[in-house]
KOLTORTOR-167377 format. One record per residue (C-alpha): y, x, z; residue in one letter. Coordinates in Angstrom, 1 decimal, decimal comma, always signed. Layout:
<rs>
<<Y X Z> 'A'>,
...
</rs>
This chain:
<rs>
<<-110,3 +217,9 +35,3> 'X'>,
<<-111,0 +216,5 +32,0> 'X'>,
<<-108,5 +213,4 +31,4> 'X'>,
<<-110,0 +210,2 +30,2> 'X'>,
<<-109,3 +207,7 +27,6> 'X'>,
<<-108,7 +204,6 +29,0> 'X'>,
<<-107,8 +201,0 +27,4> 'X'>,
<<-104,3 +201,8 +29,8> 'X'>,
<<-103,6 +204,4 +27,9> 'X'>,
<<-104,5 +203,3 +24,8> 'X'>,
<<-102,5 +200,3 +25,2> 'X'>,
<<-99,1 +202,5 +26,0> 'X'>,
<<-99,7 +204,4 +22,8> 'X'>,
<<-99,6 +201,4 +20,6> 'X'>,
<<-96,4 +199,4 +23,2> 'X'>,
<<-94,6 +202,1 +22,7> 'X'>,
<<-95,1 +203,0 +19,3> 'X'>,
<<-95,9 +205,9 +19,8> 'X'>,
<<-97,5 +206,7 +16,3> 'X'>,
<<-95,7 +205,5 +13,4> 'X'>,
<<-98,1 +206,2 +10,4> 'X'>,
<<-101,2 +204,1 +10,5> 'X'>,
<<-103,8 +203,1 +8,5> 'X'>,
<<-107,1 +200,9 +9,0> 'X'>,
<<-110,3 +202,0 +9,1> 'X'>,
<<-110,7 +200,9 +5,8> 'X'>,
<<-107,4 +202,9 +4,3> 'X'>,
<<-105,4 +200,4 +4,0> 'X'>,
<<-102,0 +201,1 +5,3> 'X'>,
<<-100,3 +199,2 +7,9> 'X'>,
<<-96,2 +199,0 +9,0> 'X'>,
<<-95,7 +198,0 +12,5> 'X'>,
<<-92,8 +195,9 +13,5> 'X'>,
<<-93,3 +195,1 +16,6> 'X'>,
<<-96,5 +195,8 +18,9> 'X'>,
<<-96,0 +192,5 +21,0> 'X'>,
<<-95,9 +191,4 +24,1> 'X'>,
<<-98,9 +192,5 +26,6> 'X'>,
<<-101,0 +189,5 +27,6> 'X'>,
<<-102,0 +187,9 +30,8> 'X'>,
<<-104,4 +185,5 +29,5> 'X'>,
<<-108,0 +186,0 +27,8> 'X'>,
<<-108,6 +186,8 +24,4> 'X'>,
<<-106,1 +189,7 +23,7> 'X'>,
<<-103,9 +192,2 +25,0> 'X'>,
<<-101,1 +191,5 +23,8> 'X'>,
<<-99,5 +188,7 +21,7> 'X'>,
<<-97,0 +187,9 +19,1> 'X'>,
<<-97,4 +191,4 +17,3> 'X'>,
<<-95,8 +191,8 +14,1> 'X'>,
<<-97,3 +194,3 +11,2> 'X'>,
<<-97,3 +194,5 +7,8> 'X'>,
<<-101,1 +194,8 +6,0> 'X'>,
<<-101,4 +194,8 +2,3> 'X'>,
<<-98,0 +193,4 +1,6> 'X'>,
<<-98,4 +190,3 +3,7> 'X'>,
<<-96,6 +189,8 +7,2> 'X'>,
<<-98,8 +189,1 +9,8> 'X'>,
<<-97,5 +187,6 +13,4> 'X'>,
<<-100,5 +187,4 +16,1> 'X'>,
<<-103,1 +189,4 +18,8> 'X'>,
<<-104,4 +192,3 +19,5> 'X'>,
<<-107,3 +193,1 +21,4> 'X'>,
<<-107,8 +197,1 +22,9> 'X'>,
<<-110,7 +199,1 +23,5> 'X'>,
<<-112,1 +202,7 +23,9> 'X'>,
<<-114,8 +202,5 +22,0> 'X'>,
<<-115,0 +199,7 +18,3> 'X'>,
<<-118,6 +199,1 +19,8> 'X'>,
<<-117,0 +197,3 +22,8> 'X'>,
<<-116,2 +195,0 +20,6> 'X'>,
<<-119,6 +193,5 +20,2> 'X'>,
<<-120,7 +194,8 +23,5> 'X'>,
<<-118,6 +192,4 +25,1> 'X'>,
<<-119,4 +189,7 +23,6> 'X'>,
<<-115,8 +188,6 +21,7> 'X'>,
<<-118,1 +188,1 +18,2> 'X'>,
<<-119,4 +185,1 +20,1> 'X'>,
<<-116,1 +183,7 +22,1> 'X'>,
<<-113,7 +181,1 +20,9> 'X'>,
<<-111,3 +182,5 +23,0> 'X'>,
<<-111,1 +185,6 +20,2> 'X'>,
<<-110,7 +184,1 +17,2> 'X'>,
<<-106,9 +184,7 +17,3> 'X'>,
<<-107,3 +188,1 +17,0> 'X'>,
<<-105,8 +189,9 +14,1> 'X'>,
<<-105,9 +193,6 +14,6> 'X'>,
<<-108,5 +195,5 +16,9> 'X'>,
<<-107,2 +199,2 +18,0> 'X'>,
<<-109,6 +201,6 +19,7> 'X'>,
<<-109,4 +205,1 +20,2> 'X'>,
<<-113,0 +206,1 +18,6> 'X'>,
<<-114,5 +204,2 +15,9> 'X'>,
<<-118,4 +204,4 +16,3> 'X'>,
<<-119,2 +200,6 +15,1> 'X'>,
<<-121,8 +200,5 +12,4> 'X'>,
<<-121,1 +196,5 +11,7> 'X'>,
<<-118,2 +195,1 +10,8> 'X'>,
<<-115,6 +193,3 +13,6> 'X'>,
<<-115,9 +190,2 +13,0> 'X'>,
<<-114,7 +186,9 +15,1> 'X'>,
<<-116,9 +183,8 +16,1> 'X'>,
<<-115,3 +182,1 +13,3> 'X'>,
<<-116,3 +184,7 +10,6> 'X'>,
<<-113,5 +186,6 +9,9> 'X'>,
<<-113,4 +190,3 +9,4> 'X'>,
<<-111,2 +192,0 +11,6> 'X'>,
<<-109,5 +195,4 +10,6> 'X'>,
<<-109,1 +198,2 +12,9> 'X'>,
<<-107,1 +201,2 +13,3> 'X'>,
<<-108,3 +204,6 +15,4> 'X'>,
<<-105,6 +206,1 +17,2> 'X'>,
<<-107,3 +209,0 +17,7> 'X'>,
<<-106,8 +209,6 +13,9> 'X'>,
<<-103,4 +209,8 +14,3> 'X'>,
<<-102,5 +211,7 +17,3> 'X'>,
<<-101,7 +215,0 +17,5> 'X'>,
<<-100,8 +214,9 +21,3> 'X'>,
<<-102,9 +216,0 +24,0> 'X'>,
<<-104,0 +213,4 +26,4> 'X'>,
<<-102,6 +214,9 +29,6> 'X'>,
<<-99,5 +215,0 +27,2> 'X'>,
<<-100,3 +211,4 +26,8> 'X'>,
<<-101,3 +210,5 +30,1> 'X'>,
<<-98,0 +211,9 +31,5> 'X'>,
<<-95,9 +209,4 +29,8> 'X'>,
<<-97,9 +206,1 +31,0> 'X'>,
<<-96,1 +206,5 +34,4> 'X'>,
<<-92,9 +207,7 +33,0> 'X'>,
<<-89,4 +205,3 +34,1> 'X'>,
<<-92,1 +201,8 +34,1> 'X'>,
<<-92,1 +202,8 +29,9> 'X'>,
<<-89,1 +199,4 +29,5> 'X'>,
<<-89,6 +197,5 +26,5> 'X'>,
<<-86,7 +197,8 +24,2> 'X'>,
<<-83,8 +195,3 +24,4> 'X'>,
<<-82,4 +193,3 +21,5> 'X'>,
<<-80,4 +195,2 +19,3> 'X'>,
<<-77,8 +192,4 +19,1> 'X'>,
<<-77,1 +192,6 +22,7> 'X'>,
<<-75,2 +195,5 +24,5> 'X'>,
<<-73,5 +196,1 +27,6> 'X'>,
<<-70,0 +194,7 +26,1> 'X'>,
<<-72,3 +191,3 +25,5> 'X'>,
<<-69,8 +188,0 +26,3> 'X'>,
<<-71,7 +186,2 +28,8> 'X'>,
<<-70,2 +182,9 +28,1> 'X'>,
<<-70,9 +183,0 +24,4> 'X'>,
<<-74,3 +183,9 +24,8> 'X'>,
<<-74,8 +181,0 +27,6> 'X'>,
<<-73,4 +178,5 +25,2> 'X'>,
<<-75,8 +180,0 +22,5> 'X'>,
<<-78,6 +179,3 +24,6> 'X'>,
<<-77,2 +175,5 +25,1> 'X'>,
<<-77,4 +175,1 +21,6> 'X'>,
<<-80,7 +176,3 +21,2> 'X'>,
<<-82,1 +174,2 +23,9> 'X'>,
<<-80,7 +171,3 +22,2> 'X'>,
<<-82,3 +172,2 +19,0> 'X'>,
<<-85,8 +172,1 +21,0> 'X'>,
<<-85,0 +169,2 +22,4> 'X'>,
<<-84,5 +167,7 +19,1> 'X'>,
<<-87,2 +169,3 +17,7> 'X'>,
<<-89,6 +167,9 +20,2> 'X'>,
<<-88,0 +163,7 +20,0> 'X'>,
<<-88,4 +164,8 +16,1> 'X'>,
<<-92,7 +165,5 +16,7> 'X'>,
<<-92,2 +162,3 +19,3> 'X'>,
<<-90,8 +160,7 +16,8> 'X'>,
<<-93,6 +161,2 +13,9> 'X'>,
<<-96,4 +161,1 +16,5> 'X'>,
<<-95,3 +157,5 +17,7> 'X'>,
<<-95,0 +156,2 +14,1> 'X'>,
<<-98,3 +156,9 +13,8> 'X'>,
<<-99,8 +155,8 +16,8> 'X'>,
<<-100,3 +153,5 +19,7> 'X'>,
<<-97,2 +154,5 +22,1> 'X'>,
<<-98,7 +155,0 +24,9> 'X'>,
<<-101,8 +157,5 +23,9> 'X'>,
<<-98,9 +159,5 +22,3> 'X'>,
<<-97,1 +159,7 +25,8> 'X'>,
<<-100,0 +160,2 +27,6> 'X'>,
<<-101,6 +163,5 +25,0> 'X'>,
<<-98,1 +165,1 +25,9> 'X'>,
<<-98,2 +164,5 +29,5> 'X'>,
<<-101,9 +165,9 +29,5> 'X'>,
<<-100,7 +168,8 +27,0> 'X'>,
<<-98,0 +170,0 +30,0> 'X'>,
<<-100,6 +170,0 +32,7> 'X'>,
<<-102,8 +172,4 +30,8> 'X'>,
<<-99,8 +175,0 +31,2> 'X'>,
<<-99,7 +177,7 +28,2> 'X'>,
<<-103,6 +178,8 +29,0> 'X'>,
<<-105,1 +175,5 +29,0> 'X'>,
<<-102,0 +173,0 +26,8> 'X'>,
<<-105,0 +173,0 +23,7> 'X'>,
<<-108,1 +171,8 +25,5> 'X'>,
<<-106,1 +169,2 +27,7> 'X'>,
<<-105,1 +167,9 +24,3> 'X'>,
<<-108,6 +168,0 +23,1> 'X'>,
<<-109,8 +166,0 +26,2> 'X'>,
<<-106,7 +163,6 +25,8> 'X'>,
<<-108,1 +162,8 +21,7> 'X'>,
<<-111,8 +162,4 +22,7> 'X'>,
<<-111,0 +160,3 +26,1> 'X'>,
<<-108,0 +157,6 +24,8> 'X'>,
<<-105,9 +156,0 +27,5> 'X'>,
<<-106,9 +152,7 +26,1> 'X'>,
<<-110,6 +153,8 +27,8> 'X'>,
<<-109,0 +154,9 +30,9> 'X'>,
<<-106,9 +152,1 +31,1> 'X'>,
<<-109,8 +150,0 +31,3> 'X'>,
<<-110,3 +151,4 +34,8> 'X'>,
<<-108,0 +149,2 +36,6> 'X'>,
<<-108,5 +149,4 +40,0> 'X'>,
<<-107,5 +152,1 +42,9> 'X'>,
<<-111,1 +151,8 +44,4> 'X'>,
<<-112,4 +152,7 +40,9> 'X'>,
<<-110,7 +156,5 +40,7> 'X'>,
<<-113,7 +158,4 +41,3> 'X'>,
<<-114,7 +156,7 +38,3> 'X'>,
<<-111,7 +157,9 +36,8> 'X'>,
<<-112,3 +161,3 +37,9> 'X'>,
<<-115,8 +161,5 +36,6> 'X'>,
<<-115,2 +160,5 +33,1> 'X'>,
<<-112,4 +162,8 +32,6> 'X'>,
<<-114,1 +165,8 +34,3> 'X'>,
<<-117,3 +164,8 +32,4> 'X'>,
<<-115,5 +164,4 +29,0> 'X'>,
<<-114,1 +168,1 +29,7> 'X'>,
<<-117,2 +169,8 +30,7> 'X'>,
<<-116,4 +170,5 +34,0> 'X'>,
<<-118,9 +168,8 +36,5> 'X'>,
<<-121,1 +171,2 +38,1> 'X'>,
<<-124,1 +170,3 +36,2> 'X'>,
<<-122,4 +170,6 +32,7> 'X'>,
<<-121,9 +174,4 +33,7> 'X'>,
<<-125,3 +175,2 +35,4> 'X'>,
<<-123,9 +175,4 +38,7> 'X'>,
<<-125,7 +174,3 +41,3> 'X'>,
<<-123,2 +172,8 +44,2> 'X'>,
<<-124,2 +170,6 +46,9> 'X'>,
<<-121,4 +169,0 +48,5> 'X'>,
<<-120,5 +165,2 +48,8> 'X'>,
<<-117,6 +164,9 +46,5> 'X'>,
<<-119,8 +166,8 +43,5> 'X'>,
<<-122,7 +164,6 +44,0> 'X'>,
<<-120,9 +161,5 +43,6> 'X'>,
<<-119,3 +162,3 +40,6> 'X'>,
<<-122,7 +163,7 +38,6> 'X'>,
<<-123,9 +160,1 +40,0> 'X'>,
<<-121,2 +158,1 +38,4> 'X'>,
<<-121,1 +160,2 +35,5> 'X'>,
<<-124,9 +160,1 +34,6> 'X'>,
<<-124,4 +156,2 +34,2> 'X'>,
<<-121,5 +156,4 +31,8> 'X'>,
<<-122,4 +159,2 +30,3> 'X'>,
<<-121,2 +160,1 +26,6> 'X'>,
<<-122,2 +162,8 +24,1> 'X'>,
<<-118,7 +163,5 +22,7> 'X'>,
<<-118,0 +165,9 +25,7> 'X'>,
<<-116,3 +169,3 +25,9> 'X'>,
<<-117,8 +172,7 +27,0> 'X'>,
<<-116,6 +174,7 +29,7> 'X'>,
<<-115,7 +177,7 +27,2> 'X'>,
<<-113,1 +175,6 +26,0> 'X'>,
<<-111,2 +176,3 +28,9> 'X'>,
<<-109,5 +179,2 +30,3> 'X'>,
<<-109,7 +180,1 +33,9> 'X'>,
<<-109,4 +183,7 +33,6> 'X'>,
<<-106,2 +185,2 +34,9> 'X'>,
<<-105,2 +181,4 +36,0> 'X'>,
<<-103,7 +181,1 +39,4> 'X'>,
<<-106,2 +178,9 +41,5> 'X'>,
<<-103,6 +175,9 +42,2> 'X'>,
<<-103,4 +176,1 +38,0> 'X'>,
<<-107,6 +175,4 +37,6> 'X'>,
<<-108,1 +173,2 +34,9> 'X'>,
<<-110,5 +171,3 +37,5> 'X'>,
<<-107,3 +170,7 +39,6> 'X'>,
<<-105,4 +170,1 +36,6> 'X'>,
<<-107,3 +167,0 +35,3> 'X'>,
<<-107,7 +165,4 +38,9> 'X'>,
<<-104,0 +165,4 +39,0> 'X'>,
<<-104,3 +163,9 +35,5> 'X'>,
<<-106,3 +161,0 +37,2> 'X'>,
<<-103,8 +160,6 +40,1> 'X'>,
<<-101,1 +160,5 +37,5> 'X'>,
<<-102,4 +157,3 +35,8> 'X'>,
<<-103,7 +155,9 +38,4> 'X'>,
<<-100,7 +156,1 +40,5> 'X'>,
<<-98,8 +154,1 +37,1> 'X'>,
<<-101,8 +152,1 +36,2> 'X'>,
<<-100,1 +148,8 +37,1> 'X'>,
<<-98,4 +148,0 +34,2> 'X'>,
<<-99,9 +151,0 +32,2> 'X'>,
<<-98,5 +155,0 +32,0> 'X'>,
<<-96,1 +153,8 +29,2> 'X'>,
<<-94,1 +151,6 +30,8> 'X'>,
<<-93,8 +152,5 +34,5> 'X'>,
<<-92,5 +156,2 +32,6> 'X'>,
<<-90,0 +154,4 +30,6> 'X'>,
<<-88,7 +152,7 +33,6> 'X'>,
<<-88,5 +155,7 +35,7> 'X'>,
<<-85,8 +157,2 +33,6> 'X'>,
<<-83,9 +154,0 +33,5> 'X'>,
<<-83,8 +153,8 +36,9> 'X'>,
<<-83,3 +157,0 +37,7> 'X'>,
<<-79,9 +157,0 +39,8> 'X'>,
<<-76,7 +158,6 +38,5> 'X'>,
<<-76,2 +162,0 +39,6> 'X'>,
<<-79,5 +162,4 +40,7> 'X'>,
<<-82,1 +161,9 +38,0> 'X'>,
<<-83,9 +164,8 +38,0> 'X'>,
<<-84,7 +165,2 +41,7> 'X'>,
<<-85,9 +161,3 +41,0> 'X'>,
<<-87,8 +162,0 +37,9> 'X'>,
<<-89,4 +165,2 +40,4> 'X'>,
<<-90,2 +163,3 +43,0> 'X'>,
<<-91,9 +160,3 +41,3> 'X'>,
<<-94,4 +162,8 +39,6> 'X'>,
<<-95,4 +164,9 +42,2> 'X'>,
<<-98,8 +164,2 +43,8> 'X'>,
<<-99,3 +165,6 +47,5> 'X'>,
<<-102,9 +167,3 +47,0> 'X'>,
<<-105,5 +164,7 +48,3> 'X'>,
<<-109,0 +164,3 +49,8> 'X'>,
<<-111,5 +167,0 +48,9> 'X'>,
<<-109,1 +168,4 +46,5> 'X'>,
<<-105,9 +168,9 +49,1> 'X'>,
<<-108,0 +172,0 +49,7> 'X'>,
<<-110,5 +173,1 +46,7> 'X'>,
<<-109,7 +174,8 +43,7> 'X'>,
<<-112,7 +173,8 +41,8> 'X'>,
<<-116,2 +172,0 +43,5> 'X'>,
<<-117,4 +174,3 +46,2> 'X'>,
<<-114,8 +176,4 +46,2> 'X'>,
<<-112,1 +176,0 +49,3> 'X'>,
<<-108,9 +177,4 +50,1> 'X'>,
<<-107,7 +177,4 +53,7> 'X'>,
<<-104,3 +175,8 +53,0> 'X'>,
<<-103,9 +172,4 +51,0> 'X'>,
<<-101,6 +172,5 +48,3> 'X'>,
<<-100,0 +169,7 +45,8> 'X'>,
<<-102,0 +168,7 +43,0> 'X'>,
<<-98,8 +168,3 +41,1> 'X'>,
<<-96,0 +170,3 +42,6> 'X'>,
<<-92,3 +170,1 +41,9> 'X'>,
<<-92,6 +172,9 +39,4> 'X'>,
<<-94,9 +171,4 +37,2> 'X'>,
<<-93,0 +168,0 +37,5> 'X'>,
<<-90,1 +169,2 +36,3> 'X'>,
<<-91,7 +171,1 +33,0> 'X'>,
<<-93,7 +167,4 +32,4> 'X'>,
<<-90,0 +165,7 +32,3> 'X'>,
<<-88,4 +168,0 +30,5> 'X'>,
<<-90,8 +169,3 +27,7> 'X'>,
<<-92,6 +165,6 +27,2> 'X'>,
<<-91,2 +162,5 +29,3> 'X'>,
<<-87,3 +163,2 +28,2> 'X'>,
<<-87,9 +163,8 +24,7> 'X'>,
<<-90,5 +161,5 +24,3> 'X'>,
<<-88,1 +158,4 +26,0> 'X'>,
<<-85,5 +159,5 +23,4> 'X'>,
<<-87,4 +159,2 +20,4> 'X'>,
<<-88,9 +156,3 +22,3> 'X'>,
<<-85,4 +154,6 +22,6> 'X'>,
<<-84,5 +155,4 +19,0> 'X'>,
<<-87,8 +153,4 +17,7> 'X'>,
<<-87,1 +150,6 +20,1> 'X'>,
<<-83,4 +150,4 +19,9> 'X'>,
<<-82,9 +151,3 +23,1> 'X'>,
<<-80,2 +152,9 +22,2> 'X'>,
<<-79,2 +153,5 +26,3> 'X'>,
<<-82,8 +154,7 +27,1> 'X'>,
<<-82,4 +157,5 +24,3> 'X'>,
<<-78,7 +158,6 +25,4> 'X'>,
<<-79,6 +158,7 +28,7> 'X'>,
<<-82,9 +160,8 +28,4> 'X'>,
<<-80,7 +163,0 +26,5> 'X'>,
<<-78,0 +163,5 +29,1> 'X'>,
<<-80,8 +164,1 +32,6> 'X'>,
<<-82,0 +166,6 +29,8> 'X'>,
<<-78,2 +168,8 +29,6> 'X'>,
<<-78,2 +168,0 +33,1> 'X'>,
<<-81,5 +169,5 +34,5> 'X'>,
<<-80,9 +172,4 +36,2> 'X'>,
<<-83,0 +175,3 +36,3> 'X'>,
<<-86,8 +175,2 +37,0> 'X'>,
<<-89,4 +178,4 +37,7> 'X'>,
<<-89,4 +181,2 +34,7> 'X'>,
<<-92,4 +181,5 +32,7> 'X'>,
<<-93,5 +184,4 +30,8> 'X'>,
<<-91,7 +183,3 +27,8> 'X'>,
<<-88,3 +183,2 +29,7> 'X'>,
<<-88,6 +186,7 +31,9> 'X'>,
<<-89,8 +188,2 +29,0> 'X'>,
<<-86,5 +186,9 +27,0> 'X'>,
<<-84,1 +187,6 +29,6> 'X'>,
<<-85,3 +190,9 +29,3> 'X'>,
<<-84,9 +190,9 +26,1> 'X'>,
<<-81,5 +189,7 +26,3> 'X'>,
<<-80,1 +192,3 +29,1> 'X'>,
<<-79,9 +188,9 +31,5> 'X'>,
<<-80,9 +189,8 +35,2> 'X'>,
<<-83,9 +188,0 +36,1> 'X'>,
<<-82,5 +186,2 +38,8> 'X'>,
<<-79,5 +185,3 +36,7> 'X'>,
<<-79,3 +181,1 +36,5> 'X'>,
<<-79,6 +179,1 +33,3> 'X'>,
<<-79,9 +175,3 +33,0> 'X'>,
<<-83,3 +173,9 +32,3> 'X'>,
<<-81,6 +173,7 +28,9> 'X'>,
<<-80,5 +177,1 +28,6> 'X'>,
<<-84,0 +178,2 +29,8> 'X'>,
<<-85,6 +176,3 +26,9> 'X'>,
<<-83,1 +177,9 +24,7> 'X'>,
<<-84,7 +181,0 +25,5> 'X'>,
<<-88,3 +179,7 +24,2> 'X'>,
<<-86,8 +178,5 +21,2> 'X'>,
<<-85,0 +181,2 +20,3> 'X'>,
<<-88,1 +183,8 +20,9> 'X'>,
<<-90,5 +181,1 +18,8> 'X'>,
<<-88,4 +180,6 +15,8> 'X'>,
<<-87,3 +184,0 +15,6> 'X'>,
<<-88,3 +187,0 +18,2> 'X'>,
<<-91,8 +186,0 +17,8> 'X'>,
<<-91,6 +186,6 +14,2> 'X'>,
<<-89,1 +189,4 +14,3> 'X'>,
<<-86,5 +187,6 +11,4> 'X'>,
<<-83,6 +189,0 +13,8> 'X'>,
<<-81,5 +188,3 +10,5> 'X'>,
<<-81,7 +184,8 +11,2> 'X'>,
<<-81,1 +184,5 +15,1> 'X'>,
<<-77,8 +183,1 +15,9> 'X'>,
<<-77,6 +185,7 +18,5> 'X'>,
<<-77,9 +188,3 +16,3> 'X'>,
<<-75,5 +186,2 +13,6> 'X'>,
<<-72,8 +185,8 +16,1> 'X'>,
<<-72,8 +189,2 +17,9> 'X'>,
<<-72,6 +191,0 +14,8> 'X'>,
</rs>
């Protein structure tokens, strides 16, 4: 039976590097460092690759295919979601046009099947070979001092922290207070997938206009104007759902309706967990202010943290941002689709991410500005204090990375030490200037 070539396949060819002299179509040679990490989300296969092309270091995506064609055959010249693509690998070249993005760029692309001198049962054979583990850090071994590293990761967590009052800090300079708080809040809803277009939404659609909706009876106008600003009614995405809940809110919507609105290509539900649907994500959003609309999101956040009670701040800062999933959307993912269980429109997870990537740094710059010189040591201090919250990709992939069992426990600190550490140095592969790699050698 003839084996196949498959994107699998092709994609374990170029992970594990598997062929080390490449060129582009278009002869230019090209020095992989790294192949990156394999993607979950839409718009490439993998992420954070590292090659050299023409003397210049490029860090970025990579989209796979069988066949160049595909590449236009699926559509990615026309979709947003590919723009960050940087190098296309395929196994046959048969394009007759260039690769080109939505945005105009020409991408290159390299033909594996130039370079091989395997056979693919030979190749095939290795796919399911030992899971194929990504290689470890070379600063790490066996003989690695736990404690060392663990206080390496504090560090690093701090410097986040810092680095994110620091962007508070600029941000809130610039701008009215509140709108900044309430971009970062709507940033950490959108998860990684959708952190860009929630920010969009939270520049076209102020808080001061939201604000103006002051009253708990109005929150279906609320929910309108944020789902319409976002492109998300039914209507705005030619889908044609009868139910009680999507009628009302095309009704409001039509008489408030505004032209700067959002597309639903700017959003990514592909390879999103249900719960995570940025439908579901932006009703939360309105529960959020509504539920602190009394004297405004700025101020009933500030407050939180200084009352938050000694010993047990995070659990309070958790528990004052959750939001039980209610009404039609205890149950539905997006409008006319239901689940059979209900499920939190903002669970404990998320809440915690929320405090400690944007309400804790954001209070300490906040405090700094103000003079609150209590506010900012305080939202320091919950933030060395949180303890651990879910993994993300980031952090699996870097305890991985790192030798670290995955069910080893880090403090939410030490856990945003991992991020930092992989996005000012793995993701660019300077291993020359990670203080891992400076204090293990």
């Amino acid at each position: 039976m003839e084996t196949k070539v498959t994107e699998k396949l092709i994609a374990h060819i170029w992970q594990q590097k598997l062929v080390t002299e490449l060129a582009t179509t278009a002869g230019e040679r090209i020095n992989v460092i790294h192949p990156g990490r394999s993607s979950n989300t839409s718009g490439c296969d993998f992420q954070d690759a590292v090659f050299i092309l023409n003397g210049e270091k490029i860090t970025g995506n990579i989209e796979v295919h069988v066949k160049s064609s595909q590449w236009h055959s699926h559509g990615h010249h026309r979709d947003l979601k590919y723009n960050s693509i940087d190098l296309h690998i395929v196994w046959w070249h048969d394009s007759r046009v260039p690769i080109l993005l939505q945005s105009g760029k020409t991408v290159p692309t390299i033909c594996l099947s130039s370079f091989i001198n395997r056979t693919l049962d030979d190749l095939n054979k290795g796919i399911n070979q030992s899971g194929n583990p990504l290689a470890c850090c070379p600063a790490i071994s066996k003989d690695t001092n736990i404690a060392s590293l663990n206080r390496l990761l504090t560090a690093a967590g701090e410097e986040r922290f810092a680095a994110k009052a620091d962007a508070f800090r600029q941000a809130l300079n610039k701008e009215d207070a509140g709108q900044v708080l309430y971009r970062g809040i709507a940033r950490a809803l959108g998860y990684a997938q959708n952190a860009e277009p929630c920010e969009e939404l939270a520049n076209r659609l102020p808080i001061n206009i939201i604000d103006g909706i002051k009253h708990q009876a109005d929150s279906a106008t609320r929910q309108a104007l944020i789902l319409g600003v976002a492109g998300l009614l039914p209507s705005q995405r030619h889908r044609l759902v009868r139910d009680s809940e999507a009628d009302k809110l095309e009704t409001i919507w039509q008489s408030i309706h505004t032209a700067e609105t959002m597309q639903e290509s700017n959003w990514c539900f592909f390879r999103v967990r249900p719960d995570n649907f940025p439908t579901r994500r932006l009703i939360a959003l309105s529960h959020l202010i509504s539920q602190y609309g009394k004297k405004g999101l700025l101020q009933e956040t500030l407050k939180l943290i200084r009352k938050s009670p000694l010993g047990a701040e995070h659990r309070w800062l958790g528990n004052s941002l959750v939001i039980s999933g209610q009404g039609y959307w205890a149950n539905h993912f997006d409008f006319g689709i239901a689940q059979k269980r209900c499920s939190a429109l903002l669970g404990r997870e998320r809440a915690s991410a929320i405090s400690i990537n944007t309400i804790l740094p954001f209070a300490c710059a906040w405090g700094e500005l103000n003079t609150d010189l209590k506010l900012k040591k305080k939202a320091a201090e919950v933030y060395h204090g949180y303890p651990q919250t879910g993994d993300n990709e980031l952090t699996r992939y870097m305890k991985q990375q790192l030798r670290l069992k995955q069910e080893v426990r880090l403090s939410a600190c030490q856990q945003q030490g991992l991020i930092h550490i992989f996005k000012t140095c793995c993701r660019h592969r300077t291993c020359a200037e990670c203080p891992i790699s400076i204090n293990q050698g």
